[in-house]
Chimera marker file (.cmm) of the C-alpha trace (Angstrom):
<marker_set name="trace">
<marker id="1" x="-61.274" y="-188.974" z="9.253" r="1" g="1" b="0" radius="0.5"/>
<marker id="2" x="-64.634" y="-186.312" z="9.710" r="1" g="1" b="0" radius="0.5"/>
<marker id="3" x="-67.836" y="-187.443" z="8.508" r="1" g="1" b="0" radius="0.5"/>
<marker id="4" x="-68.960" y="-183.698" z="7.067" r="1" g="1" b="0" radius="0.5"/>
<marker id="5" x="-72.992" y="-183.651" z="6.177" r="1" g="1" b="0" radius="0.5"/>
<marker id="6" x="-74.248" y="-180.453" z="4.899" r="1" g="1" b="0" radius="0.5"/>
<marker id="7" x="-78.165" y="-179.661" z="3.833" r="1" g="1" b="0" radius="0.5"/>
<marker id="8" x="-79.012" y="-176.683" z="1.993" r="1" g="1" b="0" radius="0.5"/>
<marker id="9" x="-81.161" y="-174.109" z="3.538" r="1" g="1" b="0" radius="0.5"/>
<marker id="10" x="-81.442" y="-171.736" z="1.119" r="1" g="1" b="0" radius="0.5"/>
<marker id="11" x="-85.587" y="-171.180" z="0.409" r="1" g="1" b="0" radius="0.5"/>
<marker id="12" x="-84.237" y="-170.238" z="-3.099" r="1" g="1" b="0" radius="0.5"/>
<marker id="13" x="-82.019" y="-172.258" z="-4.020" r="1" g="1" b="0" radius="0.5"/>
<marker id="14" x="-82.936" y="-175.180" z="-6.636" r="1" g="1" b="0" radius="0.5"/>
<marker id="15" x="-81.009" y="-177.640" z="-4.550" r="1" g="1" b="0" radius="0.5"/>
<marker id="16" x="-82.939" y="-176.247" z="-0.990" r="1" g="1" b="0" radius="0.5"/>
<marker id="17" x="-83.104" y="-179.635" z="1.031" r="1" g="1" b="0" radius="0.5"/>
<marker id="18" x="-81.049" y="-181.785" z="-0.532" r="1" g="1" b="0" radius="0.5"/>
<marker id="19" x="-78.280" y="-183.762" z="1.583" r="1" g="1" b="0" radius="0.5"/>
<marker id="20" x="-74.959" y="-184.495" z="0.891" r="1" g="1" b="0" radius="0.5"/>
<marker id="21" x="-72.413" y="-186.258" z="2.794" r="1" g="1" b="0" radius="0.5"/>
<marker id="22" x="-68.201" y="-185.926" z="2.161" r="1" g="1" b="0" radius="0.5"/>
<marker id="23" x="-65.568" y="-187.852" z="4.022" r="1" g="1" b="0" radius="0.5"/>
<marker id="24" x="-61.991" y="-185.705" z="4.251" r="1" g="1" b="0" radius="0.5"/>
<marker id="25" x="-58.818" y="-186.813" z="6.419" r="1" g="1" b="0" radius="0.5"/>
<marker id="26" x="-55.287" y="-187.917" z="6.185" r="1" g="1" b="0" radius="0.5"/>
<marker id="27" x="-56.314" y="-189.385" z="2.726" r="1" g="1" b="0" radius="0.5"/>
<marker id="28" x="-58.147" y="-186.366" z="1.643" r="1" g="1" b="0" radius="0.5"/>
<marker id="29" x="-57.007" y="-183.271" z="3.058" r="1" g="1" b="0" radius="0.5"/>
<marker id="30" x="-60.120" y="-181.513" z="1.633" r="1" g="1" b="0" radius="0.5"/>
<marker id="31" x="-60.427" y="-177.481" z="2.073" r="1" g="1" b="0" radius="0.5"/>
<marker id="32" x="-64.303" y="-177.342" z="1.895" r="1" g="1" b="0" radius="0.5"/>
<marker id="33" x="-66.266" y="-174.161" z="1.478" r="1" g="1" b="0" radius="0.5"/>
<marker id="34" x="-69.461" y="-173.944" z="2.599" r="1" g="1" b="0" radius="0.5"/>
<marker id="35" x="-71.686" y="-171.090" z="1.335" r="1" g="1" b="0" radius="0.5"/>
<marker id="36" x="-74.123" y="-169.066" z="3.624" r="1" g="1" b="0" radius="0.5"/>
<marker id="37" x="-77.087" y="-170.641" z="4.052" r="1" g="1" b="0" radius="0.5"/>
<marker id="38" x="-76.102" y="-174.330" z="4.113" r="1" g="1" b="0" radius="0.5"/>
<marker id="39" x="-76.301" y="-175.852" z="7.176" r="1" g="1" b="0" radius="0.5"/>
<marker id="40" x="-72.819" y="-178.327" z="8.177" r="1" g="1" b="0" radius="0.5"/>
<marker id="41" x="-71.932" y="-180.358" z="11.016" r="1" g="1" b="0" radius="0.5"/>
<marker id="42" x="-68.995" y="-183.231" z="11.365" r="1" g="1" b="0" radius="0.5"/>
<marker id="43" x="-68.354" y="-186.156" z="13.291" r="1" g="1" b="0" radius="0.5"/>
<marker id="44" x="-64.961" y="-187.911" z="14.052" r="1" g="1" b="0" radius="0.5"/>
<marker id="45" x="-65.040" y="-191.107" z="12.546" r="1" g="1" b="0" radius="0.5"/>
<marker id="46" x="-61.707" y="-192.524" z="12.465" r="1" g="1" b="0" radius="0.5"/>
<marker id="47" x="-59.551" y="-194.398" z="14.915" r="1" g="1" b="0" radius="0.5"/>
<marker id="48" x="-57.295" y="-191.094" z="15.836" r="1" g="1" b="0" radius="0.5"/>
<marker id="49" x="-58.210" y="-187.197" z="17.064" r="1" g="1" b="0" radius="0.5"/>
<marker id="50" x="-58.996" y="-185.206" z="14.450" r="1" g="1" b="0" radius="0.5"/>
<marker id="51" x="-58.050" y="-181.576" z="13.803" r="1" g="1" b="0" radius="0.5"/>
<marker id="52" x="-60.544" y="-179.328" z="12.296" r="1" g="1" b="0" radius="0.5"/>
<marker id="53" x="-60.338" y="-175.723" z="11.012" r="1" g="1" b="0" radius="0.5"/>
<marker id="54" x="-62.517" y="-173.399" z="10.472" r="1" g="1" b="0" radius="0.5"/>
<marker id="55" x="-61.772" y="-169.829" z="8.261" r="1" g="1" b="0" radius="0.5"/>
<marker id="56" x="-64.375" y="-167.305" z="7.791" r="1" g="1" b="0" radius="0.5"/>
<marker id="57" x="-64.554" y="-164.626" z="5.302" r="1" g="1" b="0" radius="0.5"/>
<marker id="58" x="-65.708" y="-161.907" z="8.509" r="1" g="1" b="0" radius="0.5"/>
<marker id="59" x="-65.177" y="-161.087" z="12.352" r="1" g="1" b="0" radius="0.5"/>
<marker id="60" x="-67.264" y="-163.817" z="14.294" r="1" g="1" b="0" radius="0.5"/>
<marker id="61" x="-70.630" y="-162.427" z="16.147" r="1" g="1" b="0" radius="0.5"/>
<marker id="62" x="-73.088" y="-164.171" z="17.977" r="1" g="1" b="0" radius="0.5"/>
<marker id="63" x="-75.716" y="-162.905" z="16.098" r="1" g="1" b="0" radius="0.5"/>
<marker id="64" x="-74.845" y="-164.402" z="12.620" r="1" g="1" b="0" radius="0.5"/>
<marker id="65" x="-74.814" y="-168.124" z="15.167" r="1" g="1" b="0" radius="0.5"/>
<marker id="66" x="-77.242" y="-170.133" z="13.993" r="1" g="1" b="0" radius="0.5"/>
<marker id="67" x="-78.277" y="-173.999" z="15.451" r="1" g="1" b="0" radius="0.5"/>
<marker id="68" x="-79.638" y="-176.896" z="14.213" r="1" g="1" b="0" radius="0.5"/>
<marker id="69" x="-79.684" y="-180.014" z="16.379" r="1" g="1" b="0" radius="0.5"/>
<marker id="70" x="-77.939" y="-182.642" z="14.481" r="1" g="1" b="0" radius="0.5"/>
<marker id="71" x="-81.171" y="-184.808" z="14.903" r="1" g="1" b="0" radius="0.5"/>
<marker id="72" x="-83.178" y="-182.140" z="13.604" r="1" g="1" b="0" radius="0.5"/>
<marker id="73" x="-86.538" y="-184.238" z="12.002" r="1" g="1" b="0" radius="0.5"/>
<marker id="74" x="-87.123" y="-181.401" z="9.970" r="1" g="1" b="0" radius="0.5"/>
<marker id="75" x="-83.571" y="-182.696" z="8.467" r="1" g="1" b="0" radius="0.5"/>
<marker id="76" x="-83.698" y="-186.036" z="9.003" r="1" g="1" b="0" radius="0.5"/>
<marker id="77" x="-79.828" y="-186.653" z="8.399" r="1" g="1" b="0" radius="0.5"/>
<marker id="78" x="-78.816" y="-190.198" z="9.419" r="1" g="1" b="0" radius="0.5"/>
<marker id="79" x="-75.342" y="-190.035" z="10.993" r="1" g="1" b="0" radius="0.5"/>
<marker id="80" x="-75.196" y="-193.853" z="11.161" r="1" g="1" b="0" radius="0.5"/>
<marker id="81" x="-76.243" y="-194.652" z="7.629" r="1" g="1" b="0" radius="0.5"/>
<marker id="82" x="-74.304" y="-192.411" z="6.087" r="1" g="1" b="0" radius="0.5"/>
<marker id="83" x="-71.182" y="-193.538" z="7.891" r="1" g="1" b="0" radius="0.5"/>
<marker id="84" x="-69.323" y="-195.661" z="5.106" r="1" g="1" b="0" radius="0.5"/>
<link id1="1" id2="2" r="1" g="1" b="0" radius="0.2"/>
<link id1="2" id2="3" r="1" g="1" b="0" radius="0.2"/>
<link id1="3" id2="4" r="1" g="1" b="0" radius="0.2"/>
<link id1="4" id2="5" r="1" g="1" b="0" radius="0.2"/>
<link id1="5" id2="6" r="1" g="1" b="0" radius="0.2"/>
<link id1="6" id2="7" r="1" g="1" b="0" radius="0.2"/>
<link id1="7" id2="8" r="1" g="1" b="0" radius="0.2"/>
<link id1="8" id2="9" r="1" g="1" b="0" radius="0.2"/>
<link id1="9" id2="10" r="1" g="1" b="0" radius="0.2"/>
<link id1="10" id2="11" r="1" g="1" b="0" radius="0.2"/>
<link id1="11" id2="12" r="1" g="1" b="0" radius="0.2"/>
<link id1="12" id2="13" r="1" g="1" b="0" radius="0.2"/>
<link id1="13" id2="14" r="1" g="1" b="0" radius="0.2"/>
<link id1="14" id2="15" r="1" g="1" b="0" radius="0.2"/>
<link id1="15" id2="16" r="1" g="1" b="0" radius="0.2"/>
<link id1="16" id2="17" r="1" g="1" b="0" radius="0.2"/>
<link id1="17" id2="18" r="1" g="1" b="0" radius="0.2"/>
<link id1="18" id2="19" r="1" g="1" b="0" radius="0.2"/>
<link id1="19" id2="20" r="1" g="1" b="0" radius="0.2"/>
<link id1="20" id2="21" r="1" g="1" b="0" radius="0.2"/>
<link id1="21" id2="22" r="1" g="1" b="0" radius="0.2"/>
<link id1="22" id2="23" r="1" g="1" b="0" radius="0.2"/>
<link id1="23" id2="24" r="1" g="1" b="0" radius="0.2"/>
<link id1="24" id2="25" r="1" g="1" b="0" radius="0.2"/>
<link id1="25" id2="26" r="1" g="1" b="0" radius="0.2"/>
<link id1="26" id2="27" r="1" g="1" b="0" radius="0.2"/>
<link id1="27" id2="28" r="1" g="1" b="0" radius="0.2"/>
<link id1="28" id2="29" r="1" g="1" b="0" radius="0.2"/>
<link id1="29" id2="30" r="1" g="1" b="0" radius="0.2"/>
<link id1="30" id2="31" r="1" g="1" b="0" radius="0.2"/>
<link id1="31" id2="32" r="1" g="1" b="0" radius="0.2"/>
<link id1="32" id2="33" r="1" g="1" b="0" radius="0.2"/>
<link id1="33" id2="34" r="1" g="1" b="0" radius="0.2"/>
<link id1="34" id2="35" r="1" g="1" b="0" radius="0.2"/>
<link id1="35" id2="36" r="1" g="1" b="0" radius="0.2"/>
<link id1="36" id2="37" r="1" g="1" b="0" radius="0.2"/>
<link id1="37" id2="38" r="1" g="1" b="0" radius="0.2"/>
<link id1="38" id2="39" r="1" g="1" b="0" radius="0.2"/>
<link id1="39" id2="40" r="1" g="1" b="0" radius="0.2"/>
<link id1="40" id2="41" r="1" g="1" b="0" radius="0.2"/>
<link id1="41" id2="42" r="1" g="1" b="0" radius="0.2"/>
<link id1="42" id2="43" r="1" g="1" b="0" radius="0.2"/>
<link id1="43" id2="44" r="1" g="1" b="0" radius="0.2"/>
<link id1="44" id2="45" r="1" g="1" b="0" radius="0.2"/>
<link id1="45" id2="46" r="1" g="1" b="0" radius="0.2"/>
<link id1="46" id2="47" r="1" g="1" b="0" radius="0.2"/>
<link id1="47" id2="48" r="1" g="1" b="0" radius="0.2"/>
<link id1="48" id2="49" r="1" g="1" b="0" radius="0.2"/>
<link id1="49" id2="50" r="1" g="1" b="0" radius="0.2"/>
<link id1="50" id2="51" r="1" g="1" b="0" radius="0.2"/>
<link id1="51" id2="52" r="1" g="1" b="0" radius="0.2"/>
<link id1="52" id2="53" r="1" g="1" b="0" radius="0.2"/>
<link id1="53" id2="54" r="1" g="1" b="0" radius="0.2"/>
<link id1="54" id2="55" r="1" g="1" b="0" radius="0.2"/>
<link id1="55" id2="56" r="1" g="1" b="0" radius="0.2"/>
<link id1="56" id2="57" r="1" g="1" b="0" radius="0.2"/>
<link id1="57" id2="58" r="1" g="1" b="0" radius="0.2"/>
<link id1="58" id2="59" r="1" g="1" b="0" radius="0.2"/>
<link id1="59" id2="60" r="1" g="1" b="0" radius="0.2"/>
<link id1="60" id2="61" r="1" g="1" b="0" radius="0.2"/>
<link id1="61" id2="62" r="1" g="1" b="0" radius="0.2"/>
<link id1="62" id2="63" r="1" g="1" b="0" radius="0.2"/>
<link id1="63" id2="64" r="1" g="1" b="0" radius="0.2"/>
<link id1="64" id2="65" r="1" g="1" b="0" radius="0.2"/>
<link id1="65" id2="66" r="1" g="1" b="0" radius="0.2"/>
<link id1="66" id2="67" r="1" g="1" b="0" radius="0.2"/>
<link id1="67" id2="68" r="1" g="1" b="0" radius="0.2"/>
<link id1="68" id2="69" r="1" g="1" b="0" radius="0.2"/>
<link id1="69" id2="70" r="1" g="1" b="0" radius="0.2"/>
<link id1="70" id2="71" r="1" g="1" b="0" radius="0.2"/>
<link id1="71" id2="72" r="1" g="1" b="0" radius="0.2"/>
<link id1="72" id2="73" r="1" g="1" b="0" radius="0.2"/>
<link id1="73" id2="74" r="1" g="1" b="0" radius="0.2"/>
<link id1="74" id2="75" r="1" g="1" b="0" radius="0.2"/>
<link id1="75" id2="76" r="1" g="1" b="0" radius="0.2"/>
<link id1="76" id2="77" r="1" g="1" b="0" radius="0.2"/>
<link id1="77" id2="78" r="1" g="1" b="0" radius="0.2"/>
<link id1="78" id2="79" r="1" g="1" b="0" radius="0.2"/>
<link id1="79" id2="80" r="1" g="1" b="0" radius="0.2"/>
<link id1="80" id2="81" r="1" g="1" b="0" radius="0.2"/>
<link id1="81" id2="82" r="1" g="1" b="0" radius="0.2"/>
<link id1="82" id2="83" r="1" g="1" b="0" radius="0.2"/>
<link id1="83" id2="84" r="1" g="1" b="0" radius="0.2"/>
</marker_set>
């Protein structure tokens, strides 16, 4: 089970900032798609190894790499309190 938190980043967008939190596994085999500009992390958060995959629409370069700490203050995200 992955723990998946995502904040948009997106200066423009009319949902820049907000938070959300899904939960995909063995009981939901979720395919999620995360648009540019939203920053996304995971966590492991059941009891076996997880497998996670990750498609992209373009050849990977360094340069499009971006990094947010996942205890960014700026973001704030609690990775404890969100874990349900």
């Amino acid at each position: 089970m992955f723990q998946i938190a995502l904040v948009d980043l997106r200066p423009d967008s009319p949902t820049f900032g907000v938070k959300n939190t899904m939960y995909a596994g063995v009981l939901r085999p979720w395919q999620v798609l995360i648009p540019p500009g939203v920053g996304h992390g995971y966590k492991v958060i059941g009891e076996s190894a997880g497998m996670l995959v990750y498609v992209t629409d373009h050849f990977y370069n360094p340069k499009d790499e971006g990094r947010i700490a996942w205890n960014h203050p700026d973001i704030a995200y609690d990775w404890e309190l969100q874990h349900k």
